[in-house]
Residue, then its C-alpha position, 0 to 999 in steps of 0.5 A: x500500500x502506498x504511503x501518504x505525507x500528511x502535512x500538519x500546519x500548527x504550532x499548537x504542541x496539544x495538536x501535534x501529540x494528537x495527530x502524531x499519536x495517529x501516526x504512530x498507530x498506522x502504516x497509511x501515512x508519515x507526518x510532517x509538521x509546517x508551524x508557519x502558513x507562510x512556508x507550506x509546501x504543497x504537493x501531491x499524494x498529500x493529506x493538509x490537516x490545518x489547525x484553526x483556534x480563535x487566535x488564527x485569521x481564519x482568512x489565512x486558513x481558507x487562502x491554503x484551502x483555496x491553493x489544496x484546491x488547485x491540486x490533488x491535495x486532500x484537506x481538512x481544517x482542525x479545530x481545538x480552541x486553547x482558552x475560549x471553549x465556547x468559541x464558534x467554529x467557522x466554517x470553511x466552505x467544503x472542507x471538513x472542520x474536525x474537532x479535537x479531541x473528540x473527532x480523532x477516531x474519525x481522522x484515524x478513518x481518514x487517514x485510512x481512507x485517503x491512504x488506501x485511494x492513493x494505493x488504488x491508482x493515484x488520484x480520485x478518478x475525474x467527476x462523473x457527467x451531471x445529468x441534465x435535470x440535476x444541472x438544471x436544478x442548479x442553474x446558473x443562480x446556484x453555480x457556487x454550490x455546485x462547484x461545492x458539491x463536486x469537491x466535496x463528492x470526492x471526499x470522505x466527509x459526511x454530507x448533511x442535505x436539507x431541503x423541503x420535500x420533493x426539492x431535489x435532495x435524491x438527485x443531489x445524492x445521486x450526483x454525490x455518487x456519482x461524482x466520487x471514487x465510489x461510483x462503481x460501488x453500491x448506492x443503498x437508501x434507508x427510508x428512515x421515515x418509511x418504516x416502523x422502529x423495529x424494522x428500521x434497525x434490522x434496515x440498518x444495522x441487520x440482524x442475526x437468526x433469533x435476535x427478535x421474534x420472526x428471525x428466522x435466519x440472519x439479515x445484512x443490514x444497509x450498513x453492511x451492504x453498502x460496503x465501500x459505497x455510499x449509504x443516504x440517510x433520507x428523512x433522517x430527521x424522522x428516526x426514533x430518538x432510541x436509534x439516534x444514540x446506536x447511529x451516532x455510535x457507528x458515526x463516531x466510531x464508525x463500526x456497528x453490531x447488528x441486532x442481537x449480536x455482540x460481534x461489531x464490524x466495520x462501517x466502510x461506506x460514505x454516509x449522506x444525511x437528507x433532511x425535509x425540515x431543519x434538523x437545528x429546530x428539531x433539536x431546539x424541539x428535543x426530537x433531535x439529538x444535539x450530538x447526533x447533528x453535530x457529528x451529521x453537519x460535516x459539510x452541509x448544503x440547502x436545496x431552496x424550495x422552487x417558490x423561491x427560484x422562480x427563474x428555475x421554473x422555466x428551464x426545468x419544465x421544459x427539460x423534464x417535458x425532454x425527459x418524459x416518457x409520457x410526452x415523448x409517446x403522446x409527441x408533445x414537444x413545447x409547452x404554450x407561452x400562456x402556461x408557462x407563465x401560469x406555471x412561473x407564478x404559481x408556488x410549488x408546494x411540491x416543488x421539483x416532484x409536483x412539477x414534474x408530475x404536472x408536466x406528466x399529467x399536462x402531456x398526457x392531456x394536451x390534444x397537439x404537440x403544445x401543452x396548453x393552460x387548459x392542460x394544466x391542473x385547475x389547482x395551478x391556474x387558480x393558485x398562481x400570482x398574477x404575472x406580469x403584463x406584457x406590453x404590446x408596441x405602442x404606436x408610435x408617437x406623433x413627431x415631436x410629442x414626448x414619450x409617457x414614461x411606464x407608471x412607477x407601479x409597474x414594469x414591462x417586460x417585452x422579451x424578459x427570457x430566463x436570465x431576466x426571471x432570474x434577475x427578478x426573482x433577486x431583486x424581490x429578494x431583496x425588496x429591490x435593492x439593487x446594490x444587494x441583487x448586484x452582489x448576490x448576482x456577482x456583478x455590478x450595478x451598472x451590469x445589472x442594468x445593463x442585463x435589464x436593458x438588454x433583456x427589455x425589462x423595467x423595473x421601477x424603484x417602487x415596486x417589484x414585480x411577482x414574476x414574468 
């Protein structure tokens, strides 16, 4: 097996004992030590372990994560505050923050881990194509999170997605696979809200021959299943309290016992957490162990429900009409200006899952190869917010007669598109402050008008408008 250099940058003696004491314990990796950030040396077949405490700039943390970005170099950040224990724990993008010295057995895992994918060819094999949908979802208005989601794929970290029901969580673990040295190993999914709290254990964790009534010979459970795969979690927020302290164990630990047996094995697999409601207030309601989050919220990411990505709306109907099997059997091919307007003012409860089953329902009942507003379901045109009104062209005026500027209380959009939709949406967001849509946008304000000229959209200072 192929030895590794971990590179520890710290001055803190505390932290050097810790992780050299690792090292001394394991054949994957030989330590070195940098006290200074100025005088790293990075290079490949490399593990970065940085300490951070509330005495170090946490700017000159990320600058060094930043350079590990740009080769392959894995790295993690290592937080064990001196004095103030009470300190906040930044965060650092993708990159995991493992505390000490209660999250050494995880750091032995890593070491492990990262040592034996170096022996197994060098580096993580290249990032797996996105499909098409799961591309569309994060359009360009989430381009940052999905360049965050392809670093952190091919990492060990566990992985934390909240999201409301029917958003996109499923795609986004699949693209998580996907896009890791995994791929080629088993994706198995525990429906922790789908089954009862004995079945769910024996789900989980397996179970041998007599351990309950009913057991009448020995099950695998998804732990040992997913082998060296990747394992989701979803719903996890609806686990029982009882199996929330036997899963934080086989987190921490990372080993497990089946039910009825006193035999632990190994959990080898990458874990991905999915949760349809934030797990911080369900640890403010007692439903959720405070331990159990902490150890899940590694590197966490939110999927926006679709009622606030109204320039989502547009691409992604029209790509799950693509995509669809009942529209390409019935020969639908475009869906009708007038619906797609409808279709952007309405809310989506159900977010990406009600949209596509719309686009389903709609194919099935549209008469041509134009999915109508009289295709769509009657909950949908009733529900939606007024869009806005598109202005016809104006005669001309007669020579020399000024021009009547648009009404402060409205806007026009002649030929907005998608890239307008998206512009609007952020600057509801922001009650129409321009230099806030701006930065969130990532341009400037002259750009940004610049874009809405282009585009044919006014937008007065007054109002914004609910969609287009």
């Amino acid at each position: 097996m192929t030895s590794i250099t971990t590179l520890l940058v710290t001055q803190n003696p505390s932290v050097i004992r810790d992780i050299q004491q690792l090292h001394d314990n394991t054949e994957f990796a030989r330590l070195e030590v940098c006290g200074r950030f100025e005088k790293v040396s990075l290079r490949g077949n490399t593990l970065l372990l940085v300490h951070s405490d509330p005495s170090v700039d946490p700017k000159r943390v990320r600058t060094l994560l930043e350079a590990a970005d740009r080769m392959p170099v894995t790295a993690a950040v290592l937080w064990r505050p001196a004095e103030d224990r009470g300190a906040r724990v930044p965060e650092f993008g993708p990159h995991p923050v493992y505390q000490l010295p209660g999250d050494l057995p995880t750091i032995r895992n890593l070491l492990a881990e990262t040592g034996g994918s170096q022996s197994q060819g060098g580096h993580a094999p290249s990032p797996g194509p996105i499909d098409p949908i799961t591309a569309t979802l994060l359009g360009s208005d989430m381009a940052d999170q999905l360049a965050r989601i392809r670093r952190v794929a091919s990492q060990t970290a566990t992985i934390l997605l909240t999201g409301e029901t029917g958003s996109g969580k499923s795609m986004m673990t699949k693209f998580i696979h996907a896009n890791s040295p995994r791929r080629d190993r088993p994706y198995l999914v525990v429906d922790c809200g789908a089954l009862s709290e004995h079945l769910i254990e024996s789900e989980i964790f397996g179970h041998v021959r007599g351990a309950f009534t009913g057991a009448e010979r020995e099950r695998q459970g998804k732990f040992a299943a997913s082998g060296e795969g990747t394992l989701v979690l979803d719903e996890i927020n609806s686990l029982p309290l009882p199996l929330q302290v036997k899963l934080l164990r086989a987190v921490e630990e990372r080993v497990f016992e089946p039910v009825g047996s006193n035999r632990s094995e190994p959990l080898r697999a990458r874990l991905v957490a999915a949760s349809n409601v934030p797990l911080e207030e369900a640890v403010r309601l007692g439903r959720f162990r405070a331990d159990l989050f902490y150890r899940l919220n590694v590197v966490a990411f939110h999927i926006p429900p679709l009622r606030d990505r109204p320039g989502a709306v547009i691409p992604l109907a029209r790509e799950l009409l693509r995509t669809s099997e009942t529209a390409a059997c019935q020969g639908v091919t475009a869906i009708a200006p007038a619906a797609l307007e409808v279709m952007v003012g309405y809310q989506w409860p159900g977010n990406v899952r009600e949209l596509r089953n719309v686009i389903e329902g709609a194919s099935a009942l549209a008469r041509g190869p134009v999915i109508q507003l009289a295709d769509l379901p009657e909950s949908i045109r009733g529900r939606s917010t007024p869009a806005v009104r598109r202005a016809e062209v104006p005669p001309s005026p007669p020579p020399g007669a000024a021009s009547a500027p648009p009404r402060p209380d409205e806007a026009v959009v002649v030929d907005g598109g998608d890239e307008a939709t998206r512009i609007l949406a952020v600057l509801r967001k922001h009650n129409n402050n321009r230099r806030r849509a701006a930065s969130e946008l990532g341009m400037s304000r002259p750009s940004l008008y610049k874009k809405l000229h282009k585009s044919g959209v006014f937008v007065p200072k007054q109002r914004v408008p609910t969609a287009i």
